[in-house]
matplotlib code that plots the C-alpha trace (Angstrom):
import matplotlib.pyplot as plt

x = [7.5, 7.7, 7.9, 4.4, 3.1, 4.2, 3.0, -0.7, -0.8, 0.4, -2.6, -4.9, -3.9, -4.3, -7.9, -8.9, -7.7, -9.4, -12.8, -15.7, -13.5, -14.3, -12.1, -13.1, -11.6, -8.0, -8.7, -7.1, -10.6, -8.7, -5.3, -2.4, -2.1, 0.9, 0.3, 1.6, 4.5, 6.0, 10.0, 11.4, 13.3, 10.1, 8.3, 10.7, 10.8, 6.9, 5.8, 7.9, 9.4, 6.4, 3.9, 5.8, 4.1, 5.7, 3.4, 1.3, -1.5, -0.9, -4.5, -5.1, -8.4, -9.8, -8.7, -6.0, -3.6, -1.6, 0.6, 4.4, 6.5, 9.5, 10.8, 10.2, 12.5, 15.0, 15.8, 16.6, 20.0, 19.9, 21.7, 18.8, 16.2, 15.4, 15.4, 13.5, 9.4, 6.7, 5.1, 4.8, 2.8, 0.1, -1.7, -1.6, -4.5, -7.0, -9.4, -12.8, -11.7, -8.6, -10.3, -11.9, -15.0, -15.4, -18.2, -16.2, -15.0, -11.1, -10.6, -12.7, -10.2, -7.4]
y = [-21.1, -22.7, -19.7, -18.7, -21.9, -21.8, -18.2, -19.5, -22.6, -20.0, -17.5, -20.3, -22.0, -18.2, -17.9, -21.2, -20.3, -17.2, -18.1, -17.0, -14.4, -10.9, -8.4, -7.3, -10.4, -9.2, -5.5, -3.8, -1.9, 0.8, 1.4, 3.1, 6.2, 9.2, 12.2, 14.3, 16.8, 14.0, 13.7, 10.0, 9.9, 10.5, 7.9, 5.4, 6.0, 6.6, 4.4, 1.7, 0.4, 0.3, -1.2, -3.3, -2.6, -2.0, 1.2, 3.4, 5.6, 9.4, 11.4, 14.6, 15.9, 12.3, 12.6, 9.6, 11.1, 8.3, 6.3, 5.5, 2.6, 1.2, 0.8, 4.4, 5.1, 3.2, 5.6, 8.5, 8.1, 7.8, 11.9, 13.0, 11.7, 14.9, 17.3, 15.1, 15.0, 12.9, 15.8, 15.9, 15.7, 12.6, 13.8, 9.8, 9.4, 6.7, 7.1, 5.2, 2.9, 1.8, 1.4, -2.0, -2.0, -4.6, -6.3, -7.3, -10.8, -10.9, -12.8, -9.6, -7.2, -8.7]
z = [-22.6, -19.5, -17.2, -18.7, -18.2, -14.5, -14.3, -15.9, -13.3, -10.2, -11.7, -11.8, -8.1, -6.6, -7.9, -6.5, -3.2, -3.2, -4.7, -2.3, -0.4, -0.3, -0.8, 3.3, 4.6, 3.8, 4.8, 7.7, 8.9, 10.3, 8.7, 10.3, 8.3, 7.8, 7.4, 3.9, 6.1, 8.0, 7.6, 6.9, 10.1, 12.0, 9.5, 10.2, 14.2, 14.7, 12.6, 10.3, 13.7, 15.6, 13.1, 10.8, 7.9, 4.5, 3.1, 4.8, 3.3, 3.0, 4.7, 5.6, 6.7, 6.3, 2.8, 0.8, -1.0, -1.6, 0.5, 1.0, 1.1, 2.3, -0.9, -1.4, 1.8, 1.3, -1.8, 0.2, 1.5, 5.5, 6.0, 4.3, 6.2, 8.6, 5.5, 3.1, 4.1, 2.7, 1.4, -2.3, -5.3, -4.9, -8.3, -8.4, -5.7, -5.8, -8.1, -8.0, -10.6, -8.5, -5.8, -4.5, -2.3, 0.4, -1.3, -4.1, -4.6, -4.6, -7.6, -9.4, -7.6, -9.5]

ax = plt.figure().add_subplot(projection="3d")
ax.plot(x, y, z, "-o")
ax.set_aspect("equal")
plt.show()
């Protein structure tokens, strides 16, 4: 009971705090993107270690097919990382009605 509680109140503080932001101010405006036949140890040296950030969208031909995370890399053990690319199924794309425009308020985003 008290874990919901605390979950309600942290729900509640995070909507006050973003209240009157659009989705736009926390956007990166021109993301650093991978594309879909890179290997993990080429992902990891050309990109991860050079931009810090924690997922990366998948495009090719201007096109999201997904993304990748570090999560996701630190599942393939560390041998396997010249063998193993990024290429694979994304049949889990963004769709329209995942994706957030930057007009939006963030509160209606979550």
């Amino acid at each position: 009971m008290r874990s919901a509680a605390r979950a309600s109140y942290n729900d509640l503080l995070m909507r006050q705090s973003l209240k009157g932001r659009k989705v736009r101010d926390f956007m990166t405006f021109d993301p650093v993107t991978v594309p879909p036949d890179i290997s993990i140890e080429s992902l990891v040296g050309e990109y991860v270690y050079r931009h810090h950030f924690k997922m990366f969208p998948v495009v090719s031909s201007q096109r999201v097919l997904g993304c990748t995370s570090i999560d996701e890399i630190r599942s393939v053990p560390r041998e396997n990382w010249g063998e193993v690319t990024e290429k694979r199924d994304f049949s889990g794309a963004p769709t329209e009605e995942f994706c957030a425009t930057s007009r939006w308020g963030s509160c209606d985003t979550l």
